[in-house]
KOLLUMLUM-113391 format. One record per residue (C-alpha): x, y, z; residue in three letters. Coordinates in steps of 0.2 Angstrom, whole numbers, plus 5000, padded with zeros to 4 digits. Each point is the difference from the previous one (the first is absolute). Layout:
BEGIN
XYZALA
...
END
This chain:
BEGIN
487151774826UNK
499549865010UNK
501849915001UNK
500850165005UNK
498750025014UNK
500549815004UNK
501650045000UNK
500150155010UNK
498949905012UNK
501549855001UNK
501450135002UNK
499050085014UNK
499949855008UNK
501649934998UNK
500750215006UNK
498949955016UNK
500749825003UNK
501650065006UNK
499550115013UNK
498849865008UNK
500549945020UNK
500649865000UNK
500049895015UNK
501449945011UNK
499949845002UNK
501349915013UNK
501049834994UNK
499649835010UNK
501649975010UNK
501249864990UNK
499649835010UNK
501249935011UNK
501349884997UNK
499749835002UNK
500749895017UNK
501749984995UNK
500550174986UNK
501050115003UNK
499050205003UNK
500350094983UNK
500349874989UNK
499749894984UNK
499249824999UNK
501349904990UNK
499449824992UNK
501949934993UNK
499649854997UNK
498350054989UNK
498849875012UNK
498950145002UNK
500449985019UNK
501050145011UNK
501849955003UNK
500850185006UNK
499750184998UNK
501550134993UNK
500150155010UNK
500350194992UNK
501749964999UNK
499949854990UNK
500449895014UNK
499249814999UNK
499249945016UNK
499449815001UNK
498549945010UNK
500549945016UNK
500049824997UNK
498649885012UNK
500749885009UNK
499249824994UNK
498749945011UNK
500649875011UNK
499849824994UNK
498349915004UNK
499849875015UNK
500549825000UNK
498649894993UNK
499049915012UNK
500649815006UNK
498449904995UNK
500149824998UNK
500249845011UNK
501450085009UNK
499550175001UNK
END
């Protein structure tokens, strides 16, 4: 008697679950693409560093990272000495 009384009481609950409200809750907005990406597409690491080197679009399309220029050289050293 008492497992049939458990039982009933499990598939009561379980009849009940289904018609419990669930809330709504809204999705955090995707985070925007980093300086550089393309809007709407995938990071792509081709050479496996781990680093960034271009993002593919929805249509498959490959799109480097705009490359830096180098920074410019560094000044001339200093004259020091008996002449300088």
């Amino acid at each position: 008697m008492r497992i049939q009384s458990m039982l009933l009481a499990g598939l009561g609950a379980l009849a009940l679950a289904g018609c419990a409200q669930k809330e709504v809750v809204a999705e955090a907005p995707p985070p925007p693409p980093p300086p550089g990406a393309v809007s709407g597409s995938v990071a792509a690491d081709r050479d496996g560093d781990g680093l960034v080197d271009g993002y593919y679009t929805s249509d498959g399309i490959y799109h480097p990272n705009a490359v830096l220029m180098p920074p410019p050289p560094p000044p001339a050293p200093t004259r020091k000495g008996e002449r300088g």
